[in-house]
PyMOL Python script that loads the backbone (N, CA, C, O; Angstrom):
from pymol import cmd

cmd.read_pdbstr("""\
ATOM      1  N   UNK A   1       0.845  -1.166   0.000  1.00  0.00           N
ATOM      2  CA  UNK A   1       0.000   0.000   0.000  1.00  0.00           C
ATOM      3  C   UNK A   1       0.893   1.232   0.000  1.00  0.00           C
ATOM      4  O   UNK A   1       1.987   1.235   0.565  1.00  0.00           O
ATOM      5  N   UNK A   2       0.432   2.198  -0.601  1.00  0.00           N
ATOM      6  CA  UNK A   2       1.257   3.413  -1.023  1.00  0.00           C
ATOM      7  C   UNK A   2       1.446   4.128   0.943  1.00  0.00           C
ATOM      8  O   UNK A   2       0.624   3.982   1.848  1.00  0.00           O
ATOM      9  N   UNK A   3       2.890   4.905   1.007  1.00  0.00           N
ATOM     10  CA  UNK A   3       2.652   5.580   1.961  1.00  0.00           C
ATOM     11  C   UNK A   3       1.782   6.597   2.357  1.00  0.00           C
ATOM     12  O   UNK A   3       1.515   7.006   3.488  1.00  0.00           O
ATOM     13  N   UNK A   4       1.419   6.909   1.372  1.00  0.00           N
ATOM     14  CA  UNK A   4       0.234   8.492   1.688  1.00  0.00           C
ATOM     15  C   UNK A   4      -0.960   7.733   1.525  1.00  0.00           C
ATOM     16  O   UNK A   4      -1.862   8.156   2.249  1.00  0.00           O
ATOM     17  N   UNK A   5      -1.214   6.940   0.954  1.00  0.00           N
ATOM     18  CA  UNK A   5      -2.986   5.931   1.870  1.00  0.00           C
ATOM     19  C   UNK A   5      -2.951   5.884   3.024  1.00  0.00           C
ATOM     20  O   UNK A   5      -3.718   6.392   3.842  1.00  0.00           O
ATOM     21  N   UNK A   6      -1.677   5.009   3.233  1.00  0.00           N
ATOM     22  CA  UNK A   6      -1.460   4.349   4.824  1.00  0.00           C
ATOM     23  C   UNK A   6      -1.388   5.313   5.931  1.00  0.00           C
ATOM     24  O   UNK A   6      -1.641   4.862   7.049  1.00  0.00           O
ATOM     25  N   UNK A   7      -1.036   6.784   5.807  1.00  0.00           N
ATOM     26  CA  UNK A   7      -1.145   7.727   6.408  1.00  0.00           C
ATOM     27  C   UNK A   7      -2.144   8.443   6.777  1.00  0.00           C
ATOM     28  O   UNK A   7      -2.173   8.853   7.938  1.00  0.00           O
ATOM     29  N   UNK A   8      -3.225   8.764   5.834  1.00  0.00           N
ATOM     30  CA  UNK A   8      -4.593   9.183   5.223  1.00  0.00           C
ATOM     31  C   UNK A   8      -5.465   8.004   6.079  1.00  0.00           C
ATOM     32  O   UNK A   8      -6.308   8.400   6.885  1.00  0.00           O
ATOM     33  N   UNK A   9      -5.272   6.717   5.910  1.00  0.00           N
ATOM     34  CA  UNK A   9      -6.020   5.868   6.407  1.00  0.00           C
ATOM     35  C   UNK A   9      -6.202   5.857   8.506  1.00  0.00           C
ATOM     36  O   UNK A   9      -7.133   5.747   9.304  1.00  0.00           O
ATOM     37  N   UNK A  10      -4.570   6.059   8.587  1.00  0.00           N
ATOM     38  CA  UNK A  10      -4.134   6.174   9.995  1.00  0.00           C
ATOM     39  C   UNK A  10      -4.643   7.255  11.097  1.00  0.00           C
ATOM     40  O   UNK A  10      -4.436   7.286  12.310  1.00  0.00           O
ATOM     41  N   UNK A  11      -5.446   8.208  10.182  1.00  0.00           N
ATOM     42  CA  UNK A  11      -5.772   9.342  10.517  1.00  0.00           C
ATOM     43  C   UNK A  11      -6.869   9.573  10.746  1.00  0.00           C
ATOM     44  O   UNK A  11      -7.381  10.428  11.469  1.00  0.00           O
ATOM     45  N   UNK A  12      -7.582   8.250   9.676  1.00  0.00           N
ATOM     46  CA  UNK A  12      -9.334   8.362  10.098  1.00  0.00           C
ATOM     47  C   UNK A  12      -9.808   7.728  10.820  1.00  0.00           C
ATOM     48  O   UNK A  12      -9.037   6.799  11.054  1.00  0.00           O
ATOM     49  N   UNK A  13     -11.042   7.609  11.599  1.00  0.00           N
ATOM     50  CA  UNK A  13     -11.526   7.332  13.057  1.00  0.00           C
ATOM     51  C   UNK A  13     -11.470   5.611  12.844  1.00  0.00           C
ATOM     52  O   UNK A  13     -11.605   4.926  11.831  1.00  0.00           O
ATOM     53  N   UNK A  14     -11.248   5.304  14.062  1.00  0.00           N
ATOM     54  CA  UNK A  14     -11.046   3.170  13.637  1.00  0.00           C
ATOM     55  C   UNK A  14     -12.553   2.859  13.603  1.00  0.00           C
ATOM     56  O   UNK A  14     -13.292   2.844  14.587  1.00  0.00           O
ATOM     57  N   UNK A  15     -12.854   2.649  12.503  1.00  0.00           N
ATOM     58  CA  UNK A  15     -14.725   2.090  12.205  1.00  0.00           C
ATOM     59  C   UNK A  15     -13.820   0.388  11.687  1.00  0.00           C
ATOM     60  O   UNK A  15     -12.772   0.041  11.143  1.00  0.00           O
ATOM     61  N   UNK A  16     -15.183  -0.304  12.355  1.00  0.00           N
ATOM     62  CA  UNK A  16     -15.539  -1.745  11.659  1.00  0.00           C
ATOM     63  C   UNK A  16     -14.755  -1.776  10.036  1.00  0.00           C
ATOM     64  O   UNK A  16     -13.711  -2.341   9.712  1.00  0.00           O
ATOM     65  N   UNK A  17     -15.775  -0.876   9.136  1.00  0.00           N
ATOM     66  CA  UNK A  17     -15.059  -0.903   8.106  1.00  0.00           C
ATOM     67  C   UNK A  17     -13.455  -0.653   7.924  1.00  0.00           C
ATOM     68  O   UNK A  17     -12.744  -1.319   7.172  1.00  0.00           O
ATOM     69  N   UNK A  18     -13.035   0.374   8.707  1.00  0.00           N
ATOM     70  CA  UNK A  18     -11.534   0.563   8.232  1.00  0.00           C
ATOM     71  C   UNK A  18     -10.961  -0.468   8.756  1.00  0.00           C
ATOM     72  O   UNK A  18      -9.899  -0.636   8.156  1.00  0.00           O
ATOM     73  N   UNK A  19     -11.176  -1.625   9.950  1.00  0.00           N
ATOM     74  CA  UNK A  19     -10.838  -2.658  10.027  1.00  0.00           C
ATOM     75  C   UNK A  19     -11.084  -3.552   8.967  1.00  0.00           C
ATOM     76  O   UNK A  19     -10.041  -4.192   8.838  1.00  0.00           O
ATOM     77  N   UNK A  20     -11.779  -3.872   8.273  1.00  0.00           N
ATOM     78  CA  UNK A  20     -12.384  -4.981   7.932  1.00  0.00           C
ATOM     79  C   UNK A  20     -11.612  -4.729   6.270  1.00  0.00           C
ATOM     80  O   UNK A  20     -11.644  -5.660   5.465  1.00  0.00           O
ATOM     81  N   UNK A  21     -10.808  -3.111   5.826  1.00  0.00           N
ATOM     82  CA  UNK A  21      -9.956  -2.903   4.439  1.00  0.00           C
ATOM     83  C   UNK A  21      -9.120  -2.899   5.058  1.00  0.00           C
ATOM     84  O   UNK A  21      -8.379  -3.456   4.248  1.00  0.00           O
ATOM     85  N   UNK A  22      -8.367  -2.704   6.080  1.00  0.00           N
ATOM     86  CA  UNK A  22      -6.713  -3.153   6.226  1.00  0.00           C
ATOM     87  C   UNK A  22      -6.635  -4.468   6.111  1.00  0.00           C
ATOM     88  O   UNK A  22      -5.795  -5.065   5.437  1.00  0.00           O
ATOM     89  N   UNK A  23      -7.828  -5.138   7.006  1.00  0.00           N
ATOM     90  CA  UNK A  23      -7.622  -7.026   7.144  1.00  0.00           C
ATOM     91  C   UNK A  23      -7.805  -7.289   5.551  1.00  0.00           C
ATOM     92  O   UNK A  23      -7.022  -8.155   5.162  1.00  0.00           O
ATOM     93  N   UNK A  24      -8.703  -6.722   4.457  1.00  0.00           N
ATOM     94  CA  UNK A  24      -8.173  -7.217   3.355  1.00  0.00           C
ATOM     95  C   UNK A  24      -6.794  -7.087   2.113  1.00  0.00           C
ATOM     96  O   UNK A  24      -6.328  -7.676   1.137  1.00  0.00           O
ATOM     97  N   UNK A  25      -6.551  -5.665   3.124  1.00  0.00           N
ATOM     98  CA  UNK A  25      -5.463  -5.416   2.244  1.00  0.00           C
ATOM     99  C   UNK A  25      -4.235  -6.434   2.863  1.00  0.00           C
ATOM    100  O   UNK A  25      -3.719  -7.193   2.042  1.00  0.00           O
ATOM    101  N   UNK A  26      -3.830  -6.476   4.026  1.00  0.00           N
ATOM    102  CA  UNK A  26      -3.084  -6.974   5.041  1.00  0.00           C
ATOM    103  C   UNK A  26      -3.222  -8.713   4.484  1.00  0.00           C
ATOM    104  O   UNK A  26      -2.177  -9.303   4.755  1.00  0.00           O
ATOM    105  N   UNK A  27      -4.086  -9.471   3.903  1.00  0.00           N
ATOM    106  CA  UNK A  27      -3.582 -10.754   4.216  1.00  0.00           C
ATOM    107  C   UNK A  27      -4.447 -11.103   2.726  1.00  0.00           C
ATOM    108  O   UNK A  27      -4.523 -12.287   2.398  1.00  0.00           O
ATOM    109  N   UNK A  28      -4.952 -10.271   2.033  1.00  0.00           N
ATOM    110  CA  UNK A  28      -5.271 -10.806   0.299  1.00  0.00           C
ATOM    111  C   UNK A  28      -6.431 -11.313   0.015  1.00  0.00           C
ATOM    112  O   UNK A  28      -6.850 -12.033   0.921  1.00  0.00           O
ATOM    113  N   UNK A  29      -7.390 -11.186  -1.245  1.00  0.00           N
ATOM    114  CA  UNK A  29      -8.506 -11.551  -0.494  1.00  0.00           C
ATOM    115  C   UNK A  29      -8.949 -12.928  -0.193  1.00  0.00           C
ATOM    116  O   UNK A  29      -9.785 -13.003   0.707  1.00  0.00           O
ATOM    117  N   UNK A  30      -8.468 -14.353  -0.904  1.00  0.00           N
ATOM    118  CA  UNK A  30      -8.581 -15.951  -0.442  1.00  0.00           C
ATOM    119  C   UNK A  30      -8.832 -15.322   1.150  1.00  0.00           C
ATOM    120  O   UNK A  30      -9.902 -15.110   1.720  1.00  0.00           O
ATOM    121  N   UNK A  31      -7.645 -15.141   1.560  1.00  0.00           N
ATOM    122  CA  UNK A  31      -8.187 -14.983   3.487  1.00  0.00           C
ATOM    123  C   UNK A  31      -8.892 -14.374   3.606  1.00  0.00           C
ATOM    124  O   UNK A  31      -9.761 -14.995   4.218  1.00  0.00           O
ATOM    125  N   UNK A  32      -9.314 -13.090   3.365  1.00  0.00           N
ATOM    126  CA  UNK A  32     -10.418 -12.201   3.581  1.00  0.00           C
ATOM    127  C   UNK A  32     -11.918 -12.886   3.834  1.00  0.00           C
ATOM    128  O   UNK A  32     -12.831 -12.892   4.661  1.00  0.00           O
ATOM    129  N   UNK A  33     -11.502 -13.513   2.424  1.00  0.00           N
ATOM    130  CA  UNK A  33     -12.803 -14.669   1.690  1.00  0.00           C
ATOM    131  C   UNK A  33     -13.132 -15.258   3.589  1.00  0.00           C
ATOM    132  O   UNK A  33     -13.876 -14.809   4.460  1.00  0.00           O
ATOM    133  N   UNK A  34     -12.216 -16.357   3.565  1.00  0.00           N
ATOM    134  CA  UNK A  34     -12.290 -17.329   4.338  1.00  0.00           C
ATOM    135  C   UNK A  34     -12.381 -16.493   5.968  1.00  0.00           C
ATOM    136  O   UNK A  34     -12.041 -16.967   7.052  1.00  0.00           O
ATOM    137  N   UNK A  35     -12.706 -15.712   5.804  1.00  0.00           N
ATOM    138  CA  UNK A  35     -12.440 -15.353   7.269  1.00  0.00           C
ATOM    139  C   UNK A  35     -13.316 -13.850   7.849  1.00  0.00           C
ATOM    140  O   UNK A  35     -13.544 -12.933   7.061  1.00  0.00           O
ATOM    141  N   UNK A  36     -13.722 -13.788   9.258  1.00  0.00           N
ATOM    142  CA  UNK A  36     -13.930 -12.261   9.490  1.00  0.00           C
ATOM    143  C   UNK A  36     -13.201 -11.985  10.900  1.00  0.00           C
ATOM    144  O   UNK A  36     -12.830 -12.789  11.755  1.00  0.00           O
ATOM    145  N   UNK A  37     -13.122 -10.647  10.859  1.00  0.00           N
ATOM    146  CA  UNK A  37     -12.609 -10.144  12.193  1.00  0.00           C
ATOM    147  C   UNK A  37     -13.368  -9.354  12.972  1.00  0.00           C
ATOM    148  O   UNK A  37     -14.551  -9.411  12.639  1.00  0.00           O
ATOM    149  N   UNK A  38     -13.123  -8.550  13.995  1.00  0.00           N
ATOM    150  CA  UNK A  38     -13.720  -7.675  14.987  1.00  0.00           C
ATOM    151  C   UNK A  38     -12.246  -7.188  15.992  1.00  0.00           C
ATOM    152  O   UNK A  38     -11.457  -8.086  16.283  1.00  0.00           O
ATOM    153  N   UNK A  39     -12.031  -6.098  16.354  1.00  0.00           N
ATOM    154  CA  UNK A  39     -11.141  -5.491  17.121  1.00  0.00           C
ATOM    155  C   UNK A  39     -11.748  -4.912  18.130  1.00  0.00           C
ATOM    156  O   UNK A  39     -12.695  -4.127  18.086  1.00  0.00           O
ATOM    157  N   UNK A  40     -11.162  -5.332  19.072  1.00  0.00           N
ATOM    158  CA  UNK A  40     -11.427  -4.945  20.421  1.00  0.00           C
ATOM    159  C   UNK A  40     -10.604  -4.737  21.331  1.00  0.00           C
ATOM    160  O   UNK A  40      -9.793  -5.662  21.306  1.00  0.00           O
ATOM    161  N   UNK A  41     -10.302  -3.818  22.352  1.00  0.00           N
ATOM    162  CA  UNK A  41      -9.215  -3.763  22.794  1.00  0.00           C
ATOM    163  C   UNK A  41      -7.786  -3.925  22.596  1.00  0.00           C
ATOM    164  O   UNK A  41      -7.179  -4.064  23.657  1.00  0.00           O
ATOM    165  N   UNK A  42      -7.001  -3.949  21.444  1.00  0.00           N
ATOM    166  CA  UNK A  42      -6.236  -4.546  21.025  1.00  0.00           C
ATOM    167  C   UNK A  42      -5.708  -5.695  20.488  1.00  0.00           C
ATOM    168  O   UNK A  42      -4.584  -6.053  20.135  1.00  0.00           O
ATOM    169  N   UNK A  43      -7.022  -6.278  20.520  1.00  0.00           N
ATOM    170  CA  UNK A  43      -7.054  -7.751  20.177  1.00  0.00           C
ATOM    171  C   UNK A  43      -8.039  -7.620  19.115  1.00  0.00           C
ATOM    172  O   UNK A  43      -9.112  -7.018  19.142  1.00  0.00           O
ATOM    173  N   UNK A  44      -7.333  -8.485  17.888  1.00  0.00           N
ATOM    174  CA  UNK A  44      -7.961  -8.585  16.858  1.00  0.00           C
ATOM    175  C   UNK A  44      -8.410 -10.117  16.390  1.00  0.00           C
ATOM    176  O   UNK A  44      -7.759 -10.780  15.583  1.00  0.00           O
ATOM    177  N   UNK A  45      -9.870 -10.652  17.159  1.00  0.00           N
ATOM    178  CA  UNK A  45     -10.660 -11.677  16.890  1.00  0.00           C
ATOM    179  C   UNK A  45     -10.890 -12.319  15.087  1.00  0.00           C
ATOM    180  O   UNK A  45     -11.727 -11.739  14.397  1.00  0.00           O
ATOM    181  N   UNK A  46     -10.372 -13.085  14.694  1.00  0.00           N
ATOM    182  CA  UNK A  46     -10.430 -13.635  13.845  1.00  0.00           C
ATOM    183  C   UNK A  46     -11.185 -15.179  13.912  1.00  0.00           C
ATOM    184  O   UNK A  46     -11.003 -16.130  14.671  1.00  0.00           O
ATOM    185  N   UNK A  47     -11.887 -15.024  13.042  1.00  0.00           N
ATOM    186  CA  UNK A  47     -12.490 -16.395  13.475  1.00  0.00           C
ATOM    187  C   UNK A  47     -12.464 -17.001  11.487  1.00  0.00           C
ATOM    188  O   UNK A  47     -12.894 -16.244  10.618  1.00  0.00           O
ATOM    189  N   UNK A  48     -12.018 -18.112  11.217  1.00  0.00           N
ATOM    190  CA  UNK A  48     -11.300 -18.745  10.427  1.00  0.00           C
ATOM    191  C   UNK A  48     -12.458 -20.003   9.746  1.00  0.00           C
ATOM    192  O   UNK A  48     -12.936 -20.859  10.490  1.00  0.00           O
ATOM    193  N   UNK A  49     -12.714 -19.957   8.606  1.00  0.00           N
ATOM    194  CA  UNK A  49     -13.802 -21.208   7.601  1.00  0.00           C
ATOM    195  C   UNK A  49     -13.488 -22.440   8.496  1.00  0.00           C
ATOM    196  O   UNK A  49     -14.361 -23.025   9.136  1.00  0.00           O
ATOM    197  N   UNK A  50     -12.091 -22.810   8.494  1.00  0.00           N
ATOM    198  CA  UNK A  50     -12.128 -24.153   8.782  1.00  0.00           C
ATOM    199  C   UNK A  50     -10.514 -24.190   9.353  1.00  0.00           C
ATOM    200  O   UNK A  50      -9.688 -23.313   9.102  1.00  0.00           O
ATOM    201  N   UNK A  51     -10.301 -25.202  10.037  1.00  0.00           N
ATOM    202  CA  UNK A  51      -8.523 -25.315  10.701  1.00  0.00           C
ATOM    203  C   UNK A  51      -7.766 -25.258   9.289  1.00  0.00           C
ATOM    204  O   UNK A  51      -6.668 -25.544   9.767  1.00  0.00           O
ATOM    205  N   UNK A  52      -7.574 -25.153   8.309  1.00  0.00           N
ATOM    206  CA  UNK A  52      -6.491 -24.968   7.634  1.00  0.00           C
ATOM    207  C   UNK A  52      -6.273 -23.820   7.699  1.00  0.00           C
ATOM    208  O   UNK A  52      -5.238 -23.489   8.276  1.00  0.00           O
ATOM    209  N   UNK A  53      -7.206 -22.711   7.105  1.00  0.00           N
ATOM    210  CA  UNK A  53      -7.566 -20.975   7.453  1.00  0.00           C
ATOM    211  C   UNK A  53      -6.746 -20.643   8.700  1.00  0.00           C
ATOM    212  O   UNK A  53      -5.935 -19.720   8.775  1.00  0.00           O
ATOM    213  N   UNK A  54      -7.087 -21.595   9.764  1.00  0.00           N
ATOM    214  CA  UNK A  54      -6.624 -21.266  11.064  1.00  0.00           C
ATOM    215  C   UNK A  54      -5.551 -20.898  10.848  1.00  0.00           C
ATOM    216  O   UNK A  54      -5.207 -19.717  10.808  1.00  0.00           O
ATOM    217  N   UNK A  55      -4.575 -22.240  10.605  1.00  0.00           N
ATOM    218  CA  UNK A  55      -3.336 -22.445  10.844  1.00  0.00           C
ATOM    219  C   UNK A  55      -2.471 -21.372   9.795  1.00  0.00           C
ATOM    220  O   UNK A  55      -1.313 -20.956   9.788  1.00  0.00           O
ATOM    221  N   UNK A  56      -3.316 -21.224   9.180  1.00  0.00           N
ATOM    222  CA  UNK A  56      -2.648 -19.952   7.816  1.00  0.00           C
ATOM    223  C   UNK A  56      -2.360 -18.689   8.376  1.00  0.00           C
ATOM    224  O   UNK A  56      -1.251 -18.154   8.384  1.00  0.00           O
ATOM    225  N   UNK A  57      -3.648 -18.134   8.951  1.00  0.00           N
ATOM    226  CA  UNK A  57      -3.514 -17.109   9.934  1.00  0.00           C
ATOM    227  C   UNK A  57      -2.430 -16.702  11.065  1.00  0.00           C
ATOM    228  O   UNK A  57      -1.728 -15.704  11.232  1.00  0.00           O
ATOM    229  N   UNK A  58      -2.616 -18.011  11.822  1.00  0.00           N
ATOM    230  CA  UNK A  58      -1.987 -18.256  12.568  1.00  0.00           C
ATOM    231  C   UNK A  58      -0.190 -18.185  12.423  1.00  0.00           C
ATOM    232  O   UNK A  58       0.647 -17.720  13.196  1.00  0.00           O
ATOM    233  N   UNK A  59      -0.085 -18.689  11.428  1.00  0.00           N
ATOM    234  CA  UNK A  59       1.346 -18.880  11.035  1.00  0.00           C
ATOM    235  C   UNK A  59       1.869 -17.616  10.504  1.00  0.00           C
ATOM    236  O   UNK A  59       3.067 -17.335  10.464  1.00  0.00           O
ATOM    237  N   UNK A  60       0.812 -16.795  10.059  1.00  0.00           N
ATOM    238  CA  UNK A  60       1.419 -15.581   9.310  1.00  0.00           C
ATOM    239  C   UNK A  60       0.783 -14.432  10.416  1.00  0.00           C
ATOM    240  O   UNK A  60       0.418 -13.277  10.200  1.00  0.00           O
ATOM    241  N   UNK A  61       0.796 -14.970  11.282  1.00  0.00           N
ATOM    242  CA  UNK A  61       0.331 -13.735  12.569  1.00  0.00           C
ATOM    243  C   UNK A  61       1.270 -12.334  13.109  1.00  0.00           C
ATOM    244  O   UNK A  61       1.057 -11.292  13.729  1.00  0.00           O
ATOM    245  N   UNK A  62       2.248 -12.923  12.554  1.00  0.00           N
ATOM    246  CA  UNK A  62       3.444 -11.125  12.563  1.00  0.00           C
ATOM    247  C   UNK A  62       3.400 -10.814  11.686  1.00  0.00           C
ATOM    248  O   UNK A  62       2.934  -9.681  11.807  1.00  0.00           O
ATOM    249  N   UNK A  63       3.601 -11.036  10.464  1.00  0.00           N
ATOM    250  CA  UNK A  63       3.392 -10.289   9.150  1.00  0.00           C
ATOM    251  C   UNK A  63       2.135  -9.500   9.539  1.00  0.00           C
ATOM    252  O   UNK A  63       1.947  -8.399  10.056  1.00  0.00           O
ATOM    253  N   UNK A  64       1.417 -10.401   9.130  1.00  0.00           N
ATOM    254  CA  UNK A  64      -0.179  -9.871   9.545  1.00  0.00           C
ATOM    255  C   UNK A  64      -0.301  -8.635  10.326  1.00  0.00           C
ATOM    256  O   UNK A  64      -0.311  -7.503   9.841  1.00  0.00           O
ATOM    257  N   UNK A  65      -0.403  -8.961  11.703  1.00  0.00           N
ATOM    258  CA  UNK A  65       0.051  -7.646  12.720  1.00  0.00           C
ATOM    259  C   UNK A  65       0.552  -6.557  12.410  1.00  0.00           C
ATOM    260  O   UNK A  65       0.000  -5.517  12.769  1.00  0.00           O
ATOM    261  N   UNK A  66       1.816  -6.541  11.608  1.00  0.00           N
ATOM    262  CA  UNK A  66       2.650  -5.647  10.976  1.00  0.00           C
ATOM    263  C   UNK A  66       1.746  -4.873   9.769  1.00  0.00           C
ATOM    264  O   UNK A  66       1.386  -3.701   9.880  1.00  0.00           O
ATOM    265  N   UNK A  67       1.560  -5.391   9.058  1.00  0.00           N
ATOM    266  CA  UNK A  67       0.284  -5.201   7.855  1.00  0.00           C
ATOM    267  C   UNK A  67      -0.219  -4.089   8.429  1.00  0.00           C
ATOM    268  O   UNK A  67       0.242  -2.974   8.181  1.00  0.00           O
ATOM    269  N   UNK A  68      -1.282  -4.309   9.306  1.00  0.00           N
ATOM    270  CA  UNK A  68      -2.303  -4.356   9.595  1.00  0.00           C
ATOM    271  C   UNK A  68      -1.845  -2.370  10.689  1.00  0.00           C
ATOM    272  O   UNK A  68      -2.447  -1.298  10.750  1.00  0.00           O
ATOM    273  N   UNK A  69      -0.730  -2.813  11.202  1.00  0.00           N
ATOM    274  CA  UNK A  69      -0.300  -1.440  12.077  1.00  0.00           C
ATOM    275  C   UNK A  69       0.037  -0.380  11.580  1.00  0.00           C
ATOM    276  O   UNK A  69      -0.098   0.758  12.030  1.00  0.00           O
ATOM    277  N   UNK A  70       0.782  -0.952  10.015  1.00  0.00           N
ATOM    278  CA  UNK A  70       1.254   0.067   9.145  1.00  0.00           C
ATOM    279  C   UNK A  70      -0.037   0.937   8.814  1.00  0.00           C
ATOM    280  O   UNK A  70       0.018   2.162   8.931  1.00  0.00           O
ATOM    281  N   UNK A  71      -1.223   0.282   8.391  1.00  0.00           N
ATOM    282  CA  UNK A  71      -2.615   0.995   7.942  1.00  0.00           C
ATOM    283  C   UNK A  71      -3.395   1.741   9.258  1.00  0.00           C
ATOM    284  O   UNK A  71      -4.141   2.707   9.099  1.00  0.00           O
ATOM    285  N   UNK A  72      -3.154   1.243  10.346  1.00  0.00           N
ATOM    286  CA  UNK A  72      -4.346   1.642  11.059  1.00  0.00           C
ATOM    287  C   UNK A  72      -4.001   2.188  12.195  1.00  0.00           C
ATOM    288  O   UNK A  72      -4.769   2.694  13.013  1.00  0.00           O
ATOM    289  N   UNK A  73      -2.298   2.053  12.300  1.00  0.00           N
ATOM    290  CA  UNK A  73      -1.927   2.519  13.077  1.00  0.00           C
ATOM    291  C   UNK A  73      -1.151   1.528  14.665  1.00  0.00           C
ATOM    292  O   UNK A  73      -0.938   0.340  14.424  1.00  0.00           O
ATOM    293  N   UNK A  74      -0.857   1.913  15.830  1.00  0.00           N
ATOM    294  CA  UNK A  74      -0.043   0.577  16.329  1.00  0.00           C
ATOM    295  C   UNK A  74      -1.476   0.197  16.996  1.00  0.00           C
ATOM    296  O   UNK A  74      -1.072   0.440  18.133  1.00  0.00           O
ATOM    297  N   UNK A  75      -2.553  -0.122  17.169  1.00  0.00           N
ATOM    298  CA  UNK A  75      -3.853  -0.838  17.705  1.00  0.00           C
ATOM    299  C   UNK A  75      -3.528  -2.174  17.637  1.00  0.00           C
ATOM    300  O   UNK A  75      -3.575  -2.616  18.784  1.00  0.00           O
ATOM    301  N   UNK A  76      -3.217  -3.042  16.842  1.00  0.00           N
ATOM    302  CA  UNK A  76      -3.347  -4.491  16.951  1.00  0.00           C
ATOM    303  C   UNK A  76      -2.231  -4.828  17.544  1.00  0.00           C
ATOM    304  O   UNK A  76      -1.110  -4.698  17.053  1.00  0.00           O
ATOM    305  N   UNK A  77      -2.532  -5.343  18.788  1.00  0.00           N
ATOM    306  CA  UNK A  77      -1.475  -6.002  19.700  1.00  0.00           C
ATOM    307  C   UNK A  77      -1.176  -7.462  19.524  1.00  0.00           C
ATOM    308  O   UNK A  77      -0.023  -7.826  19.756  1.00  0.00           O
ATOM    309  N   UNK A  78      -2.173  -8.449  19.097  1.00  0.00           N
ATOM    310  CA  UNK A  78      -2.124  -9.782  18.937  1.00  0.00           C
ATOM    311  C   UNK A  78      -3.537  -9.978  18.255  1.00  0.00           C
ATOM    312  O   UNK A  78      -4.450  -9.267  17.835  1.00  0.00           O
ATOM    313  N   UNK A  79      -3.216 -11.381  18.373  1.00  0.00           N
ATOM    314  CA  UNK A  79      -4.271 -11.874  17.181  1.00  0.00           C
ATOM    315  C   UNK A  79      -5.059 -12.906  17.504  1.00  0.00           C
ATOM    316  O   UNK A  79      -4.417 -13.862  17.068  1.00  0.00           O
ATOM    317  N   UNK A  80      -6.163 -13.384  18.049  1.00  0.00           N
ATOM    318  CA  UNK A  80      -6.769 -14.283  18.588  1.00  0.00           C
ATOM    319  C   UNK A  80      -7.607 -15.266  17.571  1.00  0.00           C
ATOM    320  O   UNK A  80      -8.755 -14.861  17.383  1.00  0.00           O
ATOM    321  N   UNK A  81      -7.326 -16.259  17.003  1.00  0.00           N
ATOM    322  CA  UNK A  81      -7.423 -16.879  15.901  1.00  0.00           C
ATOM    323  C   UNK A  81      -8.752 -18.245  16.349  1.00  0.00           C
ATOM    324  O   UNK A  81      -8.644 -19.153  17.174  1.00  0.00           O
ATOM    325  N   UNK A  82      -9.484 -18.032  15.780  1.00  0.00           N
ATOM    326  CA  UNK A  82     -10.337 -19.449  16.436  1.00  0.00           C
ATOM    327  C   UNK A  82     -11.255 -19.413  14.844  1.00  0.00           C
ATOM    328  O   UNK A  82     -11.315 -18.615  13.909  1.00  0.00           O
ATOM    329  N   UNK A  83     -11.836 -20.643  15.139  1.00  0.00           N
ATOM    330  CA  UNK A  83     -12.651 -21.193  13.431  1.00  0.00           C
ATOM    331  C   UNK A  83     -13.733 -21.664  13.890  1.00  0.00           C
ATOM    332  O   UNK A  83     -14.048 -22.162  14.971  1.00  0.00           O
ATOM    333  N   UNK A  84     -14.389 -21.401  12.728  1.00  0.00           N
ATOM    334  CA  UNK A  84     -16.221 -21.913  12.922  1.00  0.00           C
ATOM    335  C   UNK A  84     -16.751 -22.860  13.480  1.00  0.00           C
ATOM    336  O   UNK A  84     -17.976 -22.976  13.467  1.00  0.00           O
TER     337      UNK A  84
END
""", "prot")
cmd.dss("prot")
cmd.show_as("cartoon", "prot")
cmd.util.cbc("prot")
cmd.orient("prot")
């Protein structure tokens, strides 16, 4: 993502939605597909189609994080991963 989005983005109020376009920009949309989130307190609830999703997530949970801080700012502290 360009730096002046990610800046622009960082700046506007944290809504559902601006969560829900970093998590697609942040991990592509197959995961997007397979998956939804909710942020709360620093914890960003992911709940995953099925254990492979999981373990995908799961495994790419610092990238992810990182992704995800660059857009929205440092809010996501960890990642709480559970499936349908």
């Amino acid at each position: 993502m360009p730096a002046a989005l990610a800046e622009v983005l960082r700046k506007a109020p944290l809504t559902h939605d601006k969560v829900a376009f970093a998590w697609r920009t942040a991990v592509g949309p197959a995961v997007a597909k397979a998956t939804t989130v909710e942020l709360s307190d620093g914890v960003l609830r992911v709940r995953a189609r099925n254990a492979s999703w999981q373990r995908e997530v799961e495994r790419s949970a610092g990238m992810i994080r990182s992704r995800l801080n660059a857009v929205l700012g440092t809010v996501v502290k960890t990642l709480d991963v559970t499936r349908d």
